[in-house]
C-alpha positions as CSV (number, residue, x, y, z in Angstrom):
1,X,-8.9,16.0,-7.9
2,X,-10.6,13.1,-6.4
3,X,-8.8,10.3,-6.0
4,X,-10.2,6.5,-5.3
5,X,-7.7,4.1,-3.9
6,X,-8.4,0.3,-3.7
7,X,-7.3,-3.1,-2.2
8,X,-8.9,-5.7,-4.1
9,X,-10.0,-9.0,-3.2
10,X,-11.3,-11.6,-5.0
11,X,-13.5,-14.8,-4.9
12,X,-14.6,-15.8,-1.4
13,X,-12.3,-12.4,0.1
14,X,-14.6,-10.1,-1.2
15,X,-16.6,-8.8,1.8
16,X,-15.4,-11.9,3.6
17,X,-15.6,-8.9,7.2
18,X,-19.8,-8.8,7.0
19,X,-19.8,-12.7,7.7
20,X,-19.8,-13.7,11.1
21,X,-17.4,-16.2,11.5
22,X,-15.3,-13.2,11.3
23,X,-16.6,-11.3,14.2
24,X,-16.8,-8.4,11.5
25,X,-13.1,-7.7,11.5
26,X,-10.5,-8.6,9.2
27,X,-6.7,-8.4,9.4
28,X,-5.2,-6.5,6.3
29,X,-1.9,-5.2,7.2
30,X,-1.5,-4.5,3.5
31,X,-3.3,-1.3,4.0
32,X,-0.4,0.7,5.0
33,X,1.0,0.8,1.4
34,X,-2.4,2.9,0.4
35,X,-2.4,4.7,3.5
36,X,1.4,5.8,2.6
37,X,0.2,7.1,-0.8
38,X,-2.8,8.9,1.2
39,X,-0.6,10.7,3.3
40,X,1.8,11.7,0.6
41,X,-1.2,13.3,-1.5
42,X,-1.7,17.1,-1.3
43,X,-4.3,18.2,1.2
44,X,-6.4,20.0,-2.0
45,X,-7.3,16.1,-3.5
46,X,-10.1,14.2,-2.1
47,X,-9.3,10.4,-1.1
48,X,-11.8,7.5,-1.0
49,X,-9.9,4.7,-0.1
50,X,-11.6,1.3,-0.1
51,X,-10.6,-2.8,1.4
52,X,-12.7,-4.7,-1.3
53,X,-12.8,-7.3,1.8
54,X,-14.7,-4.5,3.9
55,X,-16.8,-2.5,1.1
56,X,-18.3,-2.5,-2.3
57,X,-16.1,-0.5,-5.1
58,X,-18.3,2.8,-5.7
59,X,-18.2,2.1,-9.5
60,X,-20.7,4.6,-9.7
61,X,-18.8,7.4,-8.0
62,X,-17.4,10.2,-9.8
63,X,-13.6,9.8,-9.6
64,X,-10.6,11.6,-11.8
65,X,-8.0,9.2,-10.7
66,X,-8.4,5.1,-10.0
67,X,-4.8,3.6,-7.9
68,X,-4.9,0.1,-7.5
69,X,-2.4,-2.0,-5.4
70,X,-1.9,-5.6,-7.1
71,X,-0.6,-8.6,-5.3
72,X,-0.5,-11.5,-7.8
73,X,-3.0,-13.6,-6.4
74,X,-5.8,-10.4,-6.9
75,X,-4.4,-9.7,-10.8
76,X,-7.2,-11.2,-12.0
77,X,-9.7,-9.1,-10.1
78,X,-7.4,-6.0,-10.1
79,X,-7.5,-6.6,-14.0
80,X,-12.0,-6.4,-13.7
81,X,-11.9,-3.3,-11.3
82,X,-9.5,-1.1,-13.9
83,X,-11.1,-2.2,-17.3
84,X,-14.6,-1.3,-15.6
85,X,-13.1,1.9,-14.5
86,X,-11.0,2.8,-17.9
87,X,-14.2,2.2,-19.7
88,X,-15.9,5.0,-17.8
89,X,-12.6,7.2,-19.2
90,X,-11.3,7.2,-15.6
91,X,-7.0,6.4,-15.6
92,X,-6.1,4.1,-13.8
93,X,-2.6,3.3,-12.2
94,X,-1.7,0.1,-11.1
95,X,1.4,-0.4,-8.2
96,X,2.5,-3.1,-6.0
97,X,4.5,-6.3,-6.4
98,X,3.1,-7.6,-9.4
99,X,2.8,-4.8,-11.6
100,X,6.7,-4.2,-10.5
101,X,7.3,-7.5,-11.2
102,X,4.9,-8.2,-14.9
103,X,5.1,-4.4,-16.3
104,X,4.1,-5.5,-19.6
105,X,1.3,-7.6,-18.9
106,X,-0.1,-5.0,-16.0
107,X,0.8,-2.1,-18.8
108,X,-2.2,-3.9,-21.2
109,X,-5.2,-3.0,-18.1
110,X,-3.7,0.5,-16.9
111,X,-2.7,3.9,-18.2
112,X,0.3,3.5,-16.3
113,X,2.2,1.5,-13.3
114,X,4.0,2.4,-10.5
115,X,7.6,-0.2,-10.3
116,X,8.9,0.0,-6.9
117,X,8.0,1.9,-3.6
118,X,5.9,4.4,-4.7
119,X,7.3,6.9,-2.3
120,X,8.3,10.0,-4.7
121,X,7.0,8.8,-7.4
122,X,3.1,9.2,-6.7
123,X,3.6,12.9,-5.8
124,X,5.4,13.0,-9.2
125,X,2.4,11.2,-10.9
126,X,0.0,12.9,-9.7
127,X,1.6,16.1,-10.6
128,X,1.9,14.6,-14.0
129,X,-2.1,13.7,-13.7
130,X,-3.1,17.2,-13.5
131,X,-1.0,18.4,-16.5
132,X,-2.6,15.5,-19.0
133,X,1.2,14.2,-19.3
134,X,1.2,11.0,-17.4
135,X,4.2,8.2,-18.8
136,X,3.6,4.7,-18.8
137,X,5.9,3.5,-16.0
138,X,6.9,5.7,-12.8
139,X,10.0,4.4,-10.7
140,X,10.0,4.9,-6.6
141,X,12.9,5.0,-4.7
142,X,12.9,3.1,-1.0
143,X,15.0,5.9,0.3
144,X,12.7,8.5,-0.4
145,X,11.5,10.1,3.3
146,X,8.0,9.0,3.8
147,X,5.6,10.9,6.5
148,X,5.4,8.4,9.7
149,X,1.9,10.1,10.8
150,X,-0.6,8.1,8.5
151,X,-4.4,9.4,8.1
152,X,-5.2,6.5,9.7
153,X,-8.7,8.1,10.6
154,X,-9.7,7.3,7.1
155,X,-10.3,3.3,7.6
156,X,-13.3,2.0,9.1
157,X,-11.0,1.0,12.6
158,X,-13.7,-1.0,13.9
159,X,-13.4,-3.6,11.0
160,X,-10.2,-4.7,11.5
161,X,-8.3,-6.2,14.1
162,X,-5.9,-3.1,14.2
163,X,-5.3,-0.1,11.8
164,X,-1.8,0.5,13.2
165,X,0.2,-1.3,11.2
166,X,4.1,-0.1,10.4
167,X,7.5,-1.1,9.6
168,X,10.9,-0.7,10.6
169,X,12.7,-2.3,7.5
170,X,12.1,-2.8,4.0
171,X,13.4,-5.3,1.7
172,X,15.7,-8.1,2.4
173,X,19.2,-9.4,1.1
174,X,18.8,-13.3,0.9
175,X,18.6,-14.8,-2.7
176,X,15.7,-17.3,-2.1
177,X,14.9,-18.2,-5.7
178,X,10.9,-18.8,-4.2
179,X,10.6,-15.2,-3.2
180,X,9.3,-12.2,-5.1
181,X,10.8,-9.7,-1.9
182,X,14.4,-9.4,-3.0
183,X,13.1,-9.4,-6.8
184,X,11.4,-6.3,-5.7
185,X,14.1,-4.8,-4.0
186,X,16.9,-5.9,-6.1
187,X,18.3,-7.6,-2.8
188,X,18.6,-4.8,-1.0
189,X,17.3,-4.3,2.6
190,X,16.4,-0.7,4.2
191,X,16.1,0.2,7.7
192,X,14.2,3.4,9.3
193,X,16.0,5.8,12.1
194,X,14.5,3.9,15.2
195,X,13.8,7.2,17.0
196,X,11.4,7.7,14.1
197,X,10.0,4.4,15.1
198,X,9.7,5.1,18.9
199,X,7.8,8.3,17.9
200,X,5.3,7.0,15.6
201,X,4.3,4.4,18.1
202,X,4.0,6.7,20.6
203,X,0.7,8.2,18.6
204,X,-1.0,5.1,18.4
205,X,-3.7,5.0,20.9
206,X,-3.9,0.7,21.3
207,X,-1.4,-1.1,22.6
208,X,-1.4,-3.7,19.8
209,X,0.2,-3.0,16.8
210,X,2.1,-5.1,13.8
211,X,5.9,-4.7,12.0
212,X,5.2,-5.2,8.6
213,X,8.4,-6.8,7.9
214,X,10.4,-9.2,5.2
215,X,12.8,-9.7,7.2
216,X,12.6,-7.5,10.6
217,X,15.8,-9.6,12.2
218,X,18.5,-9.7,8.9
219,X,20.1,-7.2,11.0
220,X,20.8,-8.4,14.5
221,X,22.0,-5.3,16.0
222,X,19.7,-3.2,14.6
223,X,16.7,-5.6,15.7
224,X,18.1,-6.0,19.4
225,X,18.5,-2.0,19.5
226,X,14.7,-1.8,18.9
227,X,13.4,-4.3,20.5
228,X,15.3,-2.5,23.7
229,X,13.6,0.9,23.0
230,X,10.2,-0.7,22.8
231,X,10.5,-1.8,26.4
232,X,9.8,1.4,27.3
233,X,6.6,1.8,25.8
């Protein structure tokens, strides 16, 4: 099955990395949600994933499956990319904080959504892909166990300012009434086996890297016993 996995941008975003007054090089650390789903898919499916800030969308490609992450600022756009995709008879999926967040109004542009993490739930949807029996709405779980070693070979590394992004926690437990994190994670916050940490970010080959966090410090003793083993490195 070949699969085509996108990170929309719209208005001025969209190839904002060919101008100049970006050196070439963007800094999207929301790529490590579609490199997660990359990594979870089985080695038999081909995966074209593409940064709408980096690359055109291969509309004309010849793809079984369309997955499109959607914060609520690219809806709109998300919205274009799927309806030009569902017209060609391709399904398309829709995942991230606002389809979790809107499922009825993300349900009206997609064949189905993703709510949540998408963790166990895109190996279970793709399964479901393949046996022309996909449901409307697939539920992740945070705890799932998720593969630290991301094909991270797959991104065009020399257009960003650094493919090796990762996280230590998800989630967080404050109640501010602004934020769409704890609505996402029903005010919960998760936290990774640090070892697991130490020994993902042994592999990366630069020095610089980025925690995508909500809230890395909620948990002071966990945070202090990281930032400890990190002094090693």
């Amino acid at each position: 099955m070949k699969i085509l996995l996108v990170l929309p941008a719209s208005g001025k975003w969209k190839g904002i990395a060919r101008h100049s007054a970006f050196n070439g090089k963007v800094f999207r650390f929301s790529m490590l949600s579609l490199l997660t789903l990359a990594s979870l898919t089985p080695d038999e499916d081909e995966i074209t994933l593409v940064d709408e800030q980096i690359d055109d969308i291969p509309f004309e490609g010849s793809f079984d499956l369309v997955g499109i992450t959607v914060m609520t600022a690219a809806a709109p756009r998300s919205y274009e990319i799927a309806a030009e995709f569902r017209e060609k008879g391709v399904p398309v999926i829709l995942g991230g904080f606002h389809p979790t967040l809107n499922p009825e109004e993300a349900l009206m542009h997609a064949d189905s959504i993703v709510s949540g993490c998408a963790y166990d739930a895109w190996e279970k949807l793709l399964t479901d892909v393949k046996r022309n029996s996909l449901e409307k709405i697939y539920y992740g779980n945070p705890l799932a166990h998720i593969p630290s070693a991301l094909p991270r070979h797959i991104v065009q590394k020399g257009k960003y300012v650094t493919v090796n992004a990762t996280f230590a926690t998800l989630g967080c437990r404050n109640t501010c009434q602004f934020c769409s994190v704890n609505k996402f994670y029903k005010q919960k916050r998760y936290q990774r086996n640090i070892q697991e940490i130490i020994d993902e970010l042994k592999t990366f080959k630069e020095r610089f890297f980025i925690f995508v966090d909500d809230n890395l410090t909620q948990d002071r003793e966990y945070a202090l016993d990281l930032l400890r083993q990190l002094v090693s490195l």
